[in-house]
C-alpha positions as CSV (number, residue, x, y, z in Angstrom):
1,X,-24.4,3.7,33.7
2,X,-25.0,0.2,32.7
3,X,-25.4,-0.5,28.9
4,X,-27.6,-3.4,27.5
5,X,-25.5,-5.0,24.5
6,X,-28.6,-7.4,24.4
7,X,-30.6,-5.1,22.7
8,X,-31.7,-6.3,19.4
9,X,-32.4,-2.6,17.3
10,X,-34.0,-3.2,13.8
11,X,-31.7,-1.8,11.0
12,X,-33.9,-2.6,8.4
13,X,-34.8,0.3,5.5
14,X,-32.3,3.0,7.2
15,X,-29.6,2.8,4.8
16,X,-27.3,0.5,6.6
17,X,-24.5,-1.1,4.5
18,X,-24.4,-4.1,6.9
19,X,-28.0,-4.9,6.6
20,X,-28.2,-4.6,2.9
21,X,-30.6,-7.7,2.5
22,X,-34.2,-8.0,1.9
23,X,-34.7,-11.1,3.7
24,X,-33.6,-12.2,7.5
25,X,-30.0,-13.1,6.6
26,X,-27.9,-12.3,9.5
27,X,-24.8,-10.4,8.7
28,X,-21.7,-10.7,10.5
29,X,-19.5,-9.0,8.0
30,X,-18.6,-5.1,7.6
31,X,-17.0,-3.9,10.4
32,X,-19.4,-1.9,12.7
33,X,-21.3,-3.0,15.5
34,X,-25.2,-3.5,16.0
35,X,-24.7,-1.7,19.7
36,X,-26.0,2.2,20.3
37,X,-23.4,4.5,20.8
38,X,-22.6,5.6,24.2
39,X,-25.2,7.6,25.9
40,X,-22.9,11.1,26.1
41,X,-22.6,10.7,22.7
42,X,-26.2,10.4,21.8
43,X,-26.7,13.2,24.3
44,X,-24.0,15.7,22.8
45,X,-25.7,15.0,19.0
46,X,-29.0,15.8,20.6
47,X,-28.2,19.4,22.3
48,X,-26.7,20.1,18.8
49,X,-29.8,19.1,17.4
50,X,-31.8,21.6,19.8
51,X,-29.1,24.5,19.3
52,X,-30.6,24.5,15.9
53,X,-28.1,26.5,14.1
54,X,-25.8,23.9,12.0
55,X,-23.6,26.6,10.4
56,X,-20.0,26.3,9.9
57,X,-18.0,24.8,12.3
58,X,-14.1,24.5,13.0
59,X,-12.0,22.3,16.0
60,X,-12.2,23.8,19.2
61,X,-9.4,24.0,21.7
62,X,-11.4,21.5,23.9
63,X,-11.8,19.5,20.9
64,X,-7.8,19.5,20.6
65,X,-7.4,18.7,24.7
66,X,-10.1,15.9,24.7
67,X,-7.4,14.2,21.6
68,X,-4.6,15.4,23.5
69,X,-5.4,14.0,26.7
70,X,-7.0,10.5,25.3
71,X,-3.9,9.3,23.9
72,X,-1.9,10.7,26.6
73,X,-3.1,9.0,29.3
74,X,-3.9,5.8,27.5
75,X,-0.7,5.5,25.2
76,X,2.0,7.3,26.5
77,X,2.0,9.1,23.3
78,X,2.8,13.1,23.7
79,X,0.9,15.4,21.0
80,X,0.4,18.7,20.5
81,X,-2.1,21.0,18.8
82,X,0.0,21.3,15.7
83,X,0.7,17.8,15.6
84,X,-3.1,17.1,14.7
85,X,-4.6,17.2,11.6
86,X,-8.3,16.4,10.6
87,X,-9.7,14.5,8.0
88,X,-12.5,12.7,6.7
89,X,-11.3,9.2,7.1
90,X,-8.8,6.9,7.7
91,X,-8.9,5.8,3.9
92,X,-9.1,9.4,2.0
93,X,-5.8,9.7,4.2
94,X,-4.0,6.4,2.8
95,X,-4.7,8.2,-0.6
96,X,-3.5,11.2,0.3
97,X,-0.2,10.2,2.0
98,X,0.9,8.1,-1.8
99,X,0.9,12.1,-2.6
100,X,3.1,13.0,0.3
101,X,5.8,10.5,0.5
102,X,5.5,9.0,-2.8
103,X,5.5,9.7,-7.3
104,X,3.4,7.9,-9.8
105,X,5.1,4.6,-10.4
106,X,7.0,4.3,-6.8
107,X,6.3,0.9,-5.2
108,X,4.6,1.0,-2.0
109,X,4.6,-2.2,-0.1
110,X,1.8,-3.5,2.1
111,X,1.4,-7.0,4.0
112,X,-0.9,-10.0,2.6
113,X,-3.6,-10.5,4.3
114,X,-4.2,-6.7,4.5
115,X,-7.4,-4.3,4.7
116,X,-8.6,-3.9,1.7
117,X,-7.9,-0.2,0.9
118,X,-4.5,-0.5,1.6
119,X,-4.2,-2.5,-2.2
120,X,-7.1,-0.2,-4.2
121,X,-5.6,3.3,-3.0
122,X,-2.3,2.2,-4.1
123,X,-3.4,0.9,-7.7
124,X,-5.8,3.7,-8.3
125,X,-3.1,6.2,-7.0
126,X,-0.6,4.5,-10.0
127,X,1.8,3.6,-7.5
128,X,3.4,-0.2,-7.4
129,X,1.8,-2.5,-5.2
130,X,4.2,-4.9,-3.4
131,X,2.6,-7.2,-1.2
132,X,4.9,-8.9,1.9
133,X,3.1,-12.6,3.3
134,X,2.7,-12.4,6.8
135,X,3.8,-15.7,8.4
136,X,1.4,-18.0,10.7
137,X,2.6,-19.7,13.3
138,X,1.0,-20.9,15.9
139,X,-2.4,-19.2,15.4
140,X,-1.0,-16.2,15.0
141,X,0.2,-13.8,12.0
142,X,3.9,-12.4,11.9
143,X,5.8,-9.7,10.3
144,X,8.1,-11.7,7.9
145,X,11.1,-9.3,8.1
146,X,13.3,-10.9,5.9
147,X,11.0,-10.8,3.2
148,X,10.4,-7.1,4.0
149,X,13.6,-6.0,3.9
150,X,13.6,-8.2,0.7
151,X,11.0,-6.4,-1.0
152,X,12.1,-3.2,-0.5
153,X,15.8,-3.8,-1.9
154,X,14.3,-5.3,-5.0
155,X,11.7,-3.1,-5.9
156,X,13.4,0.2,-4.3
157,X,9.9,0.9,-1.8
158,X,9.3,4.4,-0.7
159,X,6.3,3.8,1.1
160,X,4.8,0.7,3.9
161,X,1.4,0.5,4.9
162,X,1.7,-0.6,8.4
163,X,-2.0,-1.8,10.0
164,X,-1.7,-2.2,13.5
165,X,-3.7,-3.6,15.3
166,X,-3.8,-5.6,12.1
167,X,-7.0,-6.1,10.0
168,X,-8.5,-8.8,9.2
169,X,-6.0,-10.5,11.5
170,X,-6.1,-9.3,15.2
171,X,-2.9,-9.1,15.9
172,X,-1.3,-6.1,18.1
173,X,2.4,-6.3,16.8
174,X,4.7,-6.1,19.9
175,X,6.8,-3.3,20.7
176,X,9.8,-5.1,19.5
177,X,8.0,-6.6,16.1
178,X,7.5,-2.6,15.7
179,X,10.9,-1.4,16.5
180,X,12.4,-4.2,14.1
181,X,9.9,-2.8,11.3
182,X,11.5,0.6,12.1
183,X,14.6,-0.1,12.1
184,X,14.5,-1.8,8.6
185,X,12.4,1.1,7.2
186,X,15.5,3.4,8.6
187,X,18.3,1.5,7.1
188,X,16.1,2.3,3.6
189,X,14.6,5.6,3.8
190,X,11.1,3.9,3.6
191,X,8.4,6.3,5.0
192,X,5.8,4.7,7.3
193,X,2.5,5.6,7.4
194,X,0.5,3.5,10.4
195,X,-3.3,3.0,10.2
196,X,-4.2,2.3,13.8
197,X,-7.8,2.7,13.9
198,X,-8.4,-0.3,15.8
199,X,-6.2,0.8,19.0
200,X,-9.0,1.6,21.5
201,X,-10.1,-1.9,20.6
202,X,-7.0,-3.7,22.0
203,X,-8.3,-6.7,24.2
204,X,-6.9,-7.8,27.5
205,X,-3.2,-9.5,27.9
206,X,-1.9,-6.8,25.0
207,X,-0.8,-3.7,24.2
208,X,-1.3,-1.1,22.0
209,X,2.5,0.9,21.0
210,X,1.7,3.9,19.2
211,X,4.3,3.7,16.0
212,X,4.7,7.4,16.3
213,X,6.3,7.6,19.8
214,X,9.1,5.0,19.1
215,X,9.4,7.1,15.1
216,X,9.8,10.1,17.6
217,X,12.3,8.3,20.1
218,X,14.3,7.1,16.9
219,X,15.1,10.0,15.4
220,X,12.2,9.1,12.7
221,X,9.6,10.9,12.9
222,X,10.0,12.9,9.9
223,X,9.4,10.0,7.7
224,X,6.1,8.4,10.1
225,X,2.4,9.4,9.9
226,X,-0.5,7.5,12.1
227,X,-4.1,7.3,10.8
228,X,-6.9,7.0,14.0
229,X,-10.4,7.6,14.7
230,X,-13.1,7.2,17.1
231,X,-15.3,5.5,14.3
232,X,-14.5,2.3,15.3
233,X,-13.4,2.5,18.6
234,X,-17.5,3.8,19.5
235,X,-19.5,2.7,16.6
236,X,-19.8,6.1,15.2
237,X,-18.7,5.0,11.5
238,X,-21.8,6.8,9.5
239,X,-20.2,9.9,11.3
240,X,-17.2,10.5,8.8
241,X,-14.2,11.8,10.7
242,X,-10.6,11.0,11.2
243,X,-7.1,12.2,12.6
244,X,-3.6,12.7,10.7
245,X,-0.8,12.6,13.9
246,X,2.9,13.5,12.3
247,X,5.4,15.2,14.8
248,X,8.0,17.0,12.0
249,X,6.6,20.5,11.6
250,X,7.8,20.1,7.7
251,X,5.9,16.6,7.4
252,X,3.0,18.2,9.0
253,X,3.0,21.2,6.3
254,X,3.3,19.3,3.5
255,X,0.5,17.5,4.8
256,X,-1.7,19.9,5.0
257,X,-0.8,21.8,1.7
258,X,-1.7,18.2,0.2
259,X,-5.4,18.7,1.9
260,X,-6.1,22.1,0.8
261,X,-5.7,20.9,-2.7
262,X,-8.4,18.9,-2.6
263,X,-10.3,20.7,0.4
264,X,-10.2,17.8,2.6
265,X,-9.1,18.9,6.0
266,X,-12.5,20.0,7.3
267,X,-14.9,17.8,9.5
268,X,-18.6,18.8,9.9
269,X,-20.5,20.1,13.0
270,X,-21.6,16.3,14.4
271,X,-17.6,14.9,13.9
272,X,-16.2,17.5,15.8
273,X,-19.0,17.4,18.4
274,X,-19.1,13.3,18.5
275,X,-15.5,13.0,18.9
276,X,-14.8,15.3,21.4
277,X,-17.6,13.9,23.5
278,X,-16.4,10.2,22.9
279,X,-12.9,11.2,24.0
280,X,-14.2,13.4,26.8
281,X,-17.4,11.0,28.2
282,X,-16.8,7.6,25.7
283,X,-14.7,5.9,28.7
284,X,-17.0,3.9,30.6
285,X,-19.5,2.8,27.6
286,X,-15.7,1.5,25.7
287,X,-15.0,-0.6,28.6
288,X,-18.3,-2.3,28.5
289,X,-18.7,-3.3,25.3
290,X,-15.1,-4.4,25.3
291,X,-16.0,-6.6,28.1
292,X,-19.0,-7.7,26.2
293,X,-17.2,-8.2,22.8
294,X,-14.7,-10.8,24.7
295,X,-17.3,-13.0,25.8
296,X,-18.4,-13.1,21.9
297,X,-14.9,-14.1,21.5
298,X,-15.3,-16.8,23.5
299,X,-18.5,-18.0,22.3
300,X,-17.7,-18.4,18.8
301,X,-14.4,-19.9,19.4
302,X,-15.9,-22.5,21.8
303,X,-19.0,-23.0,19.3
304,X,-16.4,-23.5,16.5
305,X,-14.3,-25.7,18.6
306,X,-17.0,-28.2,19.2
307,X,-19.1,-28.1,16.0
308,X,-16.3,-27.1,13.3
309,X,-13.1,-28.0,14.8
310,X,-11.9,-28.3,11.2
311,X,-12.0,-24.4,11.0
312,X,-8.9,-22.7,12.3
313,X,-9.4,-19.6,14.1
314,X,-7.1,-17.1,15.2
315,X,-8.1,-15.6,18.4
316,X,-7.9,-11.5,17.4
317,X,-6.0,-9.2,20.1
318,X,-7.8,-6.3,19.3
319,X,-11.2,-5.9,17.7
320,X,-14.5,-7.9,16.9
321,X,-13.3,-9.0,13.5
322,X,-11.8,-13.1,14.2
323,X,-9.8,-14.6,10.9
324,X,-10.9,-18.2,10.3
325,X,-9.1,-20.7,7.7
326,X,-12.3,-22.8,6.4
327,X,-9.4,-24.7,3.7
328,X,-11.5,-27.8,5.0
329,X,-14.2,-27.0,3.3
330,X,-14.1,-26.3,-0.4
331,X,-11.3,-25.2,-2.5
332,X,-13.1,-22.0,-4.4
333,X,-13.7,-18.8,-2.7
334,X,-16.5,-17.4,-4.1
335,X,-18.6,-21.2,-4.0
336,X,-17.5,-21.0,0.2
337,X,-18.9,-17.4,0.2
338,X,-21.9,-18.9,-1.7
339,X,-22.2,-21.7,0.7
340,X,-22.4,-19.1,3.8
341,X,-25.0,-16.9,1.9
342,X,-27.2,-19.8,1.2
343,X,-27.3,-20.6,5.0
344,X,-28.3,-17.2,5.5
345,X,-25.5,-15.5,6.9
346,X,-23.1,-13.2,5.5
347,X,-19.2,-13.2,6.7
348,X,-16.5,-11.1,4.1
349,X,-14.7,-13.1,2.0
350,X,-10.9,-13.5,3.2
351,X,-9.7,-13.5,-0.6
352,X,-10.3,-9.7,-0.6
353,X,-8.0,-9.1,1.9
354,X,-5.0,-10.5,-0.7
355,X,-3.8,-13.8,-2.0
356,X,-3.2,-15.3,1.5
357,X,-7.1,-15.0,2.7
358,X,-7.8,-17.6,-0.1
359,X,-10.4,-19.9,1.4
360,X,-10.3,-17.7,4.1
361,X,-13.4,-16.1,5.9
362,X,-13.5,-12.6,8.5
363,X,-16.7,-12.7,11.2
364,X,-17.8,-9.4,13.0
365,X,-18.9,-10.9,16.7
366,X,-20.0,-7.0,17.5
367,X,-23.8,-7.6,18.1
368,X,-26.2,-9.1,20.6
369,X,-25.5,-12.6,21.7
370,X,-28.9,-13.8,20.6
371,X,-28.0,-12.3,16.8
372,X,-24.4,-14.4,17.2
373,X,-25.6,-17.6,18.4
374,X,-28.3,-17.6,15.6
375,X,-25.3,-16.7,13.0
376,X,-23.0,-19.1,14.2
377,X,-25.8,-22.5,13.9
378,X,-26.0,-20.7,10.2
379,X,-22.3,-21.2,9.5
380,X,-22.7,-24.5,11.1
381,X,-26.0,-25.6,8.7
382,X,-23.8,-24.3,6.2
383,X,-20.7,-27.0,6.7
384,X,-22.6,-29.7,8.1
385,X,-25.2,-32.3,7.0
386,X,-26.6,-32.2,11.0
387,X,-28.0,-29.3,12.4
388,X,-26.9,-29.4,15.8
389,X,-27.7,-26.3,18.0
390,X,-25.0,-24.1,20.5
């Protein structure tokens, strides 16, 4: 079926995070989209819904297969049932695995600009937070290996935080960017733990490598953990649920003992049921809106180009979320952020990604074009003394 990403839907008095306001500001900020979720999705919520028992629930075997099979055929990747573990989210998980791999005190080193959790799990879990700049050149953010391996010499790192695709930045990291990563973390016993929520979201001309399958080719794989979830990938985020993919049977039981402390390896009925019909039915709507998000993409970075061609934008290669560098115009973060809100529009503020998103903004592009186009002459107002139209 065709899908209409036009569709405005008011949000307004539901709750929603994204549109917190009370007036018509026009949020391109948190990261979810302002599409309906696929119609099989809907559908599979809704014979729940008329079941009308919502008892106790646990993964089914076709649950398992619709996992198995998604990342199969999409990303190579080979799992088994008892290489899958559930959880409530990708974040809980980042706080978990500082129990698994790591002690109170052990420095655990993430990149700069990084998604925010990666920095507050590790403080509030009293671990050592390292941060590692990611380089940019040419419009792009890379892994800055020397400084890596730097890092975890000097402050003897147990643990990295890999985010990839990388949030707030976009980038996929290649195969051999990945590989290179691995190899260093090898030389020095650093675990890895890979938050790759954003995968299904990898746009055209890249590719997604699942960190796990070249752990598992490297002889690694005791030491690696990846983080997913159809939240993102299908707009399902007010649905909590996430998976924990380790291929060591040890790594795996220590995982899961860590869960059962805290009783956090149980999804409810509408997880289990949404994401097993996203990964079962989700296909067709994902490639739609993907379509449809890349043509966002290339609205706001031809408005910006030809109304702000003082921002810098980096062109994401996976996701909705596009990194802009707005240096040009003001030298405090919380006066640009100010500036923006003013205008009506609401983007997240690059300085709580880390040090390196200072003066830095992140803009969602995941809604109707009308909604955009209206948010982008906002941003515009906001910079310029001429309102000029796009």
């Amino acid at each position: 079926m065709a899908y209409n990403f036009d569709e405005i839907i008011d949000r307004s008095n539901t709750g929603s995070i994204k549109w917190h306001y009370d007036d018509d500001t026009i949020p391109l900020w948190v990261a979810d989209m302002d599409f309906k979720a696929a119609q099989p999705i809907l559908d599979s919520v809704q014979r729940v819904v008329e079941h009308g028992i919502l008892g106790y629930t646990k993964p089914t075997e076709g649950l398992y297969e619709s996992i198995i099979n998604w990342h199969g055929s999409r990303y190579d990747l080979a799992l088994e049932k008892q290489n899958i573990l559930f959880s409530p989210g990708v974040v809980p998980s980042l706080a978990l695995m500082m129990h698994v791999f790591t002690e109170i005190g052990d420095a655990v080193l993430v990149n700069d600009p990084i998604y925010t959790p990666f920095m507050t799990k590790t403080q509030q879990n009293g671990r050592t937070l390292i941060t590692s700049a990611l380089k940019e050149v040419d419009s792009k953010l890379h892994l800055d290996m020397e400084d890596i391996e730097a890092k975890i010499v000097e402050h003897k790192v147990k643990l990295y935080l890999l985010c990839n695709p990388h949030n707030p930045g976009g980038r996929v990291w290649t195969k051999d960017e990945l590989k290179g990563l691995l190899t260093l973390c090898k030389k020095h016993n650093v675990a890895i733990v890979s938050d790759e929520i954003h995968q299904d979201l990898t746009l055209s001309g890249h590719k997604f490598v699942p960190f796990l399958k070249l752990a598992d080719a490297a002889g690694y794989a005791h030491r690696v953990v990846s983080l997913t979830s159809m939240t993102k990938t299908f707009n399902v985020a007010g649905i909590k649920g996430s998976m924990i993919f380790a291929k060591d049977d040890a790594l795996i039981k220590k995982i899961s003992q860590q869960q059962h402390l805290n009783d956090e390896y149980e999804l409810n009925l509408f997880a289990y049921t949404v994401m097993q019909s996203a990964y079962e039915e989700g296909g067709e709507w994902l490639e739609q809106v993907l379509a449809y998000i890349e043509k966002n993409i290339d609205i706001t970075l031809d408005f910006l180009a030809w109304h702000l061609p003082d921002i810098k934008v980096m062109r994401p290669e996976a996701s909705y979320l596009i990194w802009l560098d707005c240096s040009a115009y003001g030298e405090d973060d919380q006066a640009l952020y100010d500036k923006l809100r003013a205008a009506k529009v609401e983007l997240n503020s690059g300085i709580k990604y880390g040090s390196e998103g200072h003066l830095k903004m992140r803009l969602n592009v995941a809604c109707p074009e009308a909604l955009l186009r209206e948010g982008l002459n906002r941003v515009y107002a906001a910079f310029s003394d001429n309102q000029k139209t796009g």
